[in-house]
N, C-alpha and C positions, 0 to 999 in steps of 0.2 A: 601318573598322568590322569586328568579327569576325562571327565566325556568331551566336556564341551574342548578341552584343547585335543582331544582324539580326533575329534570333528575339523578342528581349524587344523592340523598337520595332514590330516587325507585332504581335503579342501586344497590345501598350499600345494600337496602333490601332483592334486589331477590336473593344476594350473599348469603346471611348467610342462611344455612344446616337449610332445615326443623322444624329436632326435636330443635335445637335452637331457632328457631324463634318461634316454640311453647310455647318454654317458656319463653323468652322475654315476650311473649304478656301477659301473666301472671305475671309479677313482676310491684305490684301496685305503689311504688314508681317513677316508671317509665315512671307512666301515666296518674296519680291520680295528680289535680290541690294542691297547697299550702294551701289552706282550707283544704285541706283532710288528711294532714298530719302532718301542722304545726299548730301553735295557739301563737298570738301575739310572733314571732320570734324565736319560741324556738319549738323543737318536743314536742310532745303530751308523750313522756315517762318521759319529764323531770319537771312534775308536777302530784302528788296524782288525780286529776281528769281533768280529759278532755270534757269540756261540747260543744258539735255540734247542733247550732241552724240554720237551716235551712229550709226556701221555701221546698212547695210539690214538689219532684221531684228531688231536686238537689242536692241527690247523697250521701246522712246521712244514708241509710241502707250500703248502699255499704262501706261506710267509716266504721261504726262500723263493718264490717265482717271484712275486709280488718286489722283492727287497732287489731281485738282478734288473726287473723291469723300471727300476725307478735309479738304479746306477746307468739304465743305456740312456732314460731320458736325462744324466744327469753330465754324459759324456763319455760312459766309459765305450770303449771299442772291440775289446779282446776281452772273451771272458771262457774262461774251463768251467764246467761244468763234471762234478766227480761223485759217482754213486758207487754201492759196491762190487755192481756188477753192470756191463752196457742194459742188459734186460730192463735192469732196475731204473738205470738213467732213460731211456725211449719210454717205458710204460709208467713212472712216476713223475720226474722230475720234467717230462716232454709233455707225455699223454695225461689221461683222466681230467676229472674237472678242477686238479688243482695247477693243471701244470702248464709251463710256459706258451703252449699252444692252444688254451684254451682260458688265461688271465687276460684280462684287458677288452677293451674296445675292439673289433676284430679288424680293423683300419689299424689299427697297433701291433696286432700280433706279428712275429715272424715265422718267416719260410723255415722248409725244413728239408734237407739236403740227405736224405738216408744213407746214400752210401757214403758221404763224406764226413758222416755222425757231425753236422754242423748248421744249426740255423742262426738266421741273416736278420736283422731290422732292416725296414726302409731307410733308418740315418747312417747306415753302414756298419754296424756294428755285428761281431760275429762270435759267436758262440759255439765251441765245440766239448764234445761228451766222450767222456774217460772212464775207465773201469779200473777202480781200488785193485782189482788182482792181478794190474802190471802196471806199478809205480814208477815204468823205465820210461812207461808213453810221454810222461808229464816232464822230461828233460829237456829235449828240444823244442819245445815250443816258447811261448812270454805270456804274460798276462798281464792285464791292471784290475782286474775284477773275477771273483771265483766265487759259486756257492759248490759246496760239499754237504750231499745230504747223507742221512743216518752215518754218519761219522765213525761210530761205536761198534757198525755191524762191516765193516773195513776189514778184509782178513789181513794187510801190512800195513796197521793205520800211520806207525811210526816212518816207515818208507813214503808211502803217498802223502802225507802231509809235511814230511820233507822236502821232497820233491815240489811238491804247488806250494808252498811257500819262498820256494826258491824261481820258481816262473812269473811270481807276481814281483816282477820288476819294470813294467812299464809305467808310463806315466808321475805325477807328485807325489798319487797320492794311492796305492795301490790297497784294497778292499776284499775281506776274504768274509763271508759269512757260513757256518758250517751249522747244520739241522739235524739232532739228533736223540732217539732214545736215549736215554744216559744209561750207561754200564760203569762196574765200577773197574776204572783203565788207571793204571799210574800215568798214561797220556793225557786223558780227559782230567785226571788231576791238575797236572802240569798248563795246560791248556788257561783250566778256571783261574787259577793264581795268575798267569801271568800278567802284566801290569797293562798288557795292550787290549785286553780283552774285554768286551761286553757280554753278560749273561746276562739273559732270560729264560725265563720257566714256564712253562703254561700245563693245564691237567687236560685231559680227556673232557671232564666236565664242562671244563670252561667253552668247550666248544658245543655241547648239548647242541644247539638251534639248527647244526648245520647236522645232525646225526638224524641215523631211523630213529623213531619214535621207540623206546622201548629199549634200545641200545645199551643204554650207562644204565639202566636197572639189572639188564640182565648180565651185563659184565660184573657190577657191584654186586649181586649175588652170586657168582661166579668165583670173585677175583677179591673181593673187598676184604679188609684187610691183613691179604695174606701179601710175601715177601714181591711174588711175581705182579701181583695188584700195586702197589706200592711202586712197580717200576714201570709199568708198561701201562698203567692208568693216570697214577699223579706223576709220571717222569722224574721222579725221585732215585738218586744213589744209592741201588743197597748193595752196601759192600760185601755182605756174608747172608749165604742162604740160611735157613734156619734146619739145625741140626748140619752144617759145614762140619767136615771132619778138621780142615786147617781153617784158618782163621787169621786174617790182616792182624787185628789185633795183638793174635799169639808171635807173629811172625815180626812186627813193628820194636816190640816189647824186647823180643832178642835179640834183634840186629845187630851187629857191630861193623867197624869198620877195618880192623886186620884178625887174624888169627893169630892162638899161641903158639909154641912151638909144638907142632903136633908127632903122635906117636905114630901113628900110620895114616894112610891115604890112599882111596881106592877111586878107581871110574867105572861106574855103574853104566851097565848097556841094555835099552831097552828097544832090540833091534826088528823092525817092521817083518813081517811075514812075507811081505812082496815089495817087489822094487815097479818105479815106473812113476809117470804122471800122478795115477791115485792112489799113492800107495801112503800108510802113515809116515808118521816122522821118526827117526831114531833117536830115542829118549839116550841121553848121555850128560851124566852130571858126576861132580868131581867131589866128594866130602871126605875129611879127615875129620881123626877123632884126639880128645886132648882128656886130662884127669885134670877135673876142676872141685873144689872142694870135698875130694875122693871119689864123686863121681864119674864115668864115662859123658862126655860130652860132644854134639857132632858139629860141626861145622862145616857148611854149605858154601864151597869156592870158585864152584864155577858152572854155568850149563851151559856145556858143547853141542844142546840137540840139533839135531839136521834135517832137516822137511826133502822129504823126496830124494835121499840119495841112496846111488847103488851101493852093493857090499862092500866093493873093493872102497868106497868113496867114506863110509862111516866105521870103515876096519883101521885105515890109516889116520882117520882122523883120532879114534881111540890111542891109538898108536903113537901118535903124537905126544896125546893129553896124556902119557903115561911116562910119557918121556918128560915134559917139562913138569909135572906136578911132583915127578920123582917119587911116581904111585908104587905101591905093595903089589900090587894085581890089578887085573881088570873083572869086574864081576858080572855075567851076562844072564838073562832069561832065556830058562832050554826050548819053552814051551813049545818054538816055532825053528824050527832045522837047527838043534843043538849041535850037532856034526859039523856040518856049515859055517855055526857063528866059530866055532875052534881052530876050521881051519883057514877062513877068511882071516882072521888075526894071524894064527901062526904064516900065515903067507906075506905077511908084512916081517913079523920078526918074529922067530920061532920059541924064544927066549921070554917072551912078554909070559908070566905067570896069569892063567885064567882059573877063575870061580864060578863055576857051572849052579844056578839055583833053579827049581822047577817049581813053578805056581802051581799048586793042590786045591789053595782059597781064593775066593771072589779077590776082585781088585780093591773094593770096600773093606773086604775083612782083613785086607793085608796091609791097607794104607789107616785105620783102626789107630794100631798101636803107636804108631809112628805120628800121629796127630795128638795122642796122646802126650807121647813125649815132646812136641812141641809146644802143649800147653805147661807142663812142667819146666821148660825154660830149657831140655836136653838140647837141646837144636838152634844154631844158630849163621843168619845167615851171613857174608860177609859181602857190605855193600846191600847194590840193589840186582835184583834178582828176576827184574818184572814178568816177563813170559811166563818165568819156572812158577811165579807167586800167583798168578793170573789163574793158570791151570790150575792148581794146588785148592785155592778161594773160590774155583766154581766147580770141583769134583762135588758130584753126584746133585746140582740144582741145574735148575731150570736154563741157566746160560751155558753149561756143559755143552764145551763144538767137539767134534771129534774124538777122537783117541785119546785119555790125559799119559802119553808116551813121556812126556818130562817130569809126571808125577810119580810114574813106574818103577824110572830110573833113582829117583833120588828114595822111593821106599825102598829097594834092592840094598840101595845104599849105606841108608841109614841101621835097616832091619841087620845088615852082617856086620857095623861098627858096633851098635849100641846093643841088639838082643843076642849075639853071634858071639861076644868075645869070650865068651868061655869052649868053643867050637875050634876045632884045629885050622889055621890061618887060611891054609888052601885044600881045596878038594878039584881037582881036574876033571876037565871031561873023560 
């Protein structure tokens, strides 16, 4: 732009009547980059869901407020609003300066109802706010319009996006738009492919004008082009951290879809230290092993893990899985009341043969070798395995949640089929 038309666009500006230009500044179409609007050529209304994957910062809260504010003026009525946690929905997707209570014209904005976690339009339409970590809330209710923000950071994404896909049944024509970091999910996979879907992508940069000054320099020296930079700046999938001990790749590569007829079959238990609301999850997966061009071979057939159950509740479930996989033994970690896990099983069936193993090495050093032999082709899984694969592909980076309890069980597993078979079949507690 030159000077002289710098001059005639301030000029044009100071013209136009205050209460106008008020609200100009408020019409996001107006303002709001092609990412924010559009998705591979086409608006954002003119596909079942609308998936916004971008960089910290650039501008996906404001796009999902922006994008429910332009369905209530467009008719919708009922809309869920779903974050990972309520904290997260009232102070992001509600409060700061991106969020629904602070977008628009403030003649536009809606009420806000706290203990009913629901705000109102003056055209009647109503809005209420859900937590990703009870996907049972989103049952009972209907919807014809939903934004879901950070999607990715969902501790039951597969349940909650269940569920609110199953709510948005009001109206012709019902609208889901979902806001999120991108992580790499066999969900968020499935999501991108599907044929109803619109993406966009935006980076961290791209929104530079609306950041502190100084921001994206100091994060690019920071973060630039390292694995975490790459995801959490330019909103890019990175499937594998660098230096991953497993690897989508390795695990893709082997897959199959049945098993041979195998020699033995063990369930591996990698049973929480405490029981109760916070307690880990009990790692429980099921592998046999087969002789494939003379070598020992393992094969991955099932993960039983259980998030939060008592003894008695992950003894029987063992229990079970030993009964229908028509397992050799069940193999446990002593590390945490070896006495305990022996007689929690033998209290179900006293007969079930147990494999007492005690960790001596880091959990790194034990899951090593066992990655190893997945890159050799030792390992393979049958079907899809997402959770177990999920955990496994983020041990020891940056997206590492919690305990990897599914990845414990299945190196227990693997390490007593493939480096153990020259070791006598059972050793008791």
């Amino acid at each position: 732009m030159t000077p002289k038309s710098r001059a005639a666009a301030r000029a044009f500006v100071r013209a136009i009547p205050g209460r106008e230009l008020e609200w100009y500044q408020h019409q996001w179409r107006g303002t709001a980059r092609p990412d924010q609007v559009d998705g591979r050529g086409k608006r954002s209304e003119e596909t079942p869901i609308w998936l916004v994957m971008g960089g910290r910062g650039s501008g996906k809260t404001r796009t999902g407020a922006e994008w429910v504010r332009e369905q209530v003026k467009r008719g919708k009525r009922r809309i869920a609003l779903v974050a990972p946690t309520l904290h997260a929905a009232r102070e992001v997707m509600l409060g700061g300066d991106s969020g629904l209570l602070s977008c628009g014209h403030i003649l536009e904005r809606p009420s806000y109802a706290p203990t009913r976690r629901q705000l109102t339009w003056a055209n009647g339409a109503v809005a209420e706010i859900f937590s990703a970590h009870d996907p049972d809330s989103l049952r009972g209710p209907q919807f014809d319009c939903a934004w879901g923000d950070e999607f990715c950071a969902w501790p039951d994404a597969d349940a909650t996006l269940s569920n609110l896909r199953l709510a948005l049944r009001l109206g012709s024509d019902p609208r889901l738009c979902l806001t999120t970091t991108p992580k790499p999910m066999p969900l968020l996979d499935r999501l991108i492919a599907a044929p109803g879907t619109t993406v966009t992508r935006s980076r961290t940069h791209d929104n530079a004008a609306h950041l502190a000054p100084g921001f994206i320099a100091m994060m690019e020296e920071s973060y630039g082009g390292t694995a975490l930079g790459r995801q959490e700046l330019d909103g890019e999938i990175v499937r594998d951290h660098p230096g991953a001990i497993f690897t989508r790749d390795a695990i893709d590569a082997h897959r199959v879809s049945t098993a041979p007829k195998l020699d033995r079959v063990i369930i591996a238990l990698d049973p929480p230290a405490t029981s109760g609301a916070s307690s880990d999850a009990c790692g429980m997966v099921v592998v046999g092993v087969a002789e494939q061009d003379g070598q020992p071979h393992a094969y991955v057939l099932h993960d039983g893990t259980m998030e939060r159950a008592g003894p008695q509740v992950w003894a029987a479930r063992a229990v079970a899985l030993f009964e229908q996989f028509e397992a050799d033994c069940i193999v446990a970690e002593t590390n945490q009341g070896g006495e305990m896990i022996s007689a929690m099983l033998a209290s179900i069936d006293a007969d079930v043969p147990v494999v007492g193993r005690h960790a001596s090495r880091s959990k790194a050093s034990r899951a090593m070798p066992v990655g190893l032999l997945y890159a050799r082709g030792r390992v393979h899984h049958i079907g899809r395995l997402d959770a177990l694969e999920d955990e496994l592909c983020a041990f020891g980076g940056p997206h590492q949640s919690g305990s990897p309890d599914r990845m414990d069980a299945l190196v227990w597993a693997v390490s007593e089929l493939l480096s153990r078979r020259s070791t006598p079949r059972l050793s008791f507690f």
